[in-house]
C-alpha positions in Angstrom: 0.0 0.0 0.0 2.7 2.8 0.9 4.4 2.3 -3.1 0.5 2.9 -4.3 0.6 5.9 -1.9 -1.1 5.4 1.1 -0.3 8.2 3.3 1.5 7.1 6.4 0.9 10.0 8.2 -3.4 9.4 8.1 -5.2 10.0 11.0 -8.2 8.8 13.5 -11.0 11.3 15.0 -8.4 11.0 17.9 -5.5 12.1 16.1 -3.3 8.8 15.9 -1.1 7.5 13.0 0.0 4.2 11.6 3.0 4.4 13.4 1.1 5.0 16.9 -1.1 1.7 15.7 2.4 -0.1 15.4 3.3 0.9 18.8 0.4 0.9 20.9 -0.5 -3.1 19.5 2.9 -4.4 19.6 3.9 -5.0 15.8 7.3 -4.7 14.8 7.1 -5.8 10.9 4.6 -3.3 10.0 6.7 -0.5 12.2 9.5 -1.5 10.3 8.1 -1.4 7.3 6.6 2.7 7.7 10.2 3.3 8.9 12.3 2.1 6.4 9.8 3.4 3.6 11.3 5.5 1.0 9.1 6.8 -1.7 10.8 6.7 -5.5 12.3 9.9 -6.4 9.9 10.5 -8.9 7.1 9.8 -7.2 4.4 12.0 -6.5 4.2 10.3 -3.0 7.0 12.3 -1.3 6.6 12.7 2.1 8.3 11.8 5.6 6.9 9.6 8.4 5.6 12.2 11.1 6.9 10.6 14.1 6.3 13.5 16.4 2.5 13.5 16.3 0.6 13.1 19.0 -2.9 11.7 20.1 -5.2 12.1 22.8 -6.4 9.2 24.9 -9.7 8.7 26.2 -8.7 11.0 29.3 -7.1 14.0 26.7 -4.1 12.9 27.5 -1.6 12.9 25.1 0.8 10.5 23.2 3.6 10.4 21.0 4.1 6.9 19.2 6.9 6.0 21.5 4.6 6.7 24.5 2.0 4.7 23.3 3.3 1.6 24.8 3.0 1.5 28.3 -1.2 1.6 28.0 -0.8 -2.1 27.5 3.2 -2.8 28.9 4.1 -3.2 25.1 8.0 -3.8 26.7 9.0 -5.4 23.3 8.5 -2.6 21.5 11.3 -0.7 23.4 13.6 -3.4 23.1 13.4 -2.6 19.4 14.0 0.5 20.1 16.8 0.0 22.3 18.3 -2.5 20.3 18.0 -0.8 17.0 18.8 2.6 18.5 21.9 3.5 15.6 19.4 2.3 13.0 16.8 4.5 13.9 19.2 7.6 14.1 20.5 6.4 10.9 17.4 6.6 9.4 16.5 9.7 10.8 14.3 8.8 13.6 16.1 10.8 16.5 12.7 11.1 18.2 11.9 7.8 18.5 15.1 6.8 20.5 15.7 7.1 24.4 17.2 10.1 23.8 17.9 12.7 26.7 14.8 14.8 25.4 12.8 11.5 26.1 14.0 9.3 28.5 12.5 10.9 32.1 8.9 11.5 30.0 9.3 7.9 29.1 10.3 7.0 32.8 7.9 8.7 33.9 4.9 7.8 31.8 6.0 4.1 32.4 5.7 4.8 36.0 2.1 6.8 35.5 0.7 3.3 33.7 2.0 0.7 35.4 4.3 -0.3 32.9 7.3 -2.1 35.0 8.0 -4.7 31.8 9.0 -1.2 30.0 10.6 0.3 32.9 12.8 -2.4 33.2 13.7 -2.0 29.5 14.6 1.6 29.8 16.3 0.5 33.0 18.6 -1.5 31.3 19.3 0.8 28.8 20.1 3.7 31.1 22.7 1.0 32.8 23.9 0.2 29.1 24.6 3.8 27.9 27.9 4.6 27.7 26.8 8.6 28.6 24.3 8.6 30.9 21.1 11.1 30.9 20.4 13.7 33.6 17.5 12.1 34.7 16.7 12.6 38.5 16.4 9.3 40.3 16.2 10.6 43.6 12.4 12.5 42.0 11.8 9.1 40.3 12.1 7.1 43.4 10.1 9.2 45.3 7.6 9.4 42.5 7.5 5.9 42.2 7.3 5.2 46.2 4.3 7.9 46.4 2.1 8.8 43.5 2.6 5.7 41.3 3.0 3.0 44.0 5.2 1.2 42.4 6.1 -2.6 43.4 9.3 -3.1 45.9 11.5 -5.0 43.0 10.7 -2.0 40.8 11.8 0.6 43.5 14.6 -1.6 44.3 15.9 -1.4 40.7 15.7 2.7 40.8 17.7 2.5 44.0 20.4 0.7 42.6 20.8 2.7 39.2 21.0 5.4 41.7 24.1 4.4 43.4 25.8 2.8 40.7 
């Protein structure tokens, strides 16, 4: 469908994309697929994947496509997106990484929904990163012992990334 020109960048009443589809349901092929899409050069089809738009959930809130996976613990997904990190840059994709812009909305968010399958993935990544973000641990932990109520093995996990 995209080399017929379907337009990637479609959206529902609530404002979400194909590429916040991929995310939110789990499906790596078909996020693949949008990302690595490049229309021919003489195609009248010439636009970019828009992976900065954002949707509103039931609630208003909103959600970028890499948010979209902690409504339903998607934790795969980000271990795409950890794993294939260079690839993404490579093709352009900055804001779909767990860059320093994103990773305490992304910690935090995880935190918000429940999502400890994801938070352990970012987890790891922050202990994997050879430069590590400013993200504030000490807010994180209290965040997570307060207003999220996070499970001990969770909180346990922030501690240590905090002394290490």
């Amino acid at each position: 469908m995209l080399k017929y020109g379907a337009d990637v960048n479609s959206r529902t009443l609530r404002g979400s994309t194909p590429l916040h589809t991929c995310f939110y349901f789990g499906n790596i092929g078909p996020l693949k697929r949008l990302l690595e899409f490049v229309p021919e050069p003489d195609s009248k089809f010439n636009f970019k994947i828009d992976t900065k738009a954002s949707f509103k959930d039931e609630q208003g809130r909103l959600f970028t496509p890499l948010e979209c996976v902690v409504g339903r613990d998607r934790y795969m997904m980000w271990e795409f997106i950890s794993n294939e990190e260079e690839y993404l840059i490579k093709l352009g994709h900055h804001e779909l990484t767990f860059s320093e812009e994103n990773f305490d909305k992304l910690f935090e968010k995880a935190l918000m929904f429940k999502a400890f399958k994801c938070l352990l993935v970012l987890m790891k990544h922050y202990q994997n990163r050879k430069q590590k973000t400013t993200l504030d641990l000490v807010k994180m932990l209290g965040l997570a012992m307060t207003v999220y109520d996070a499970p001990q093995p969770i909180l346990c996990k922030i501690y240590e990334l905090m002394i290490a």
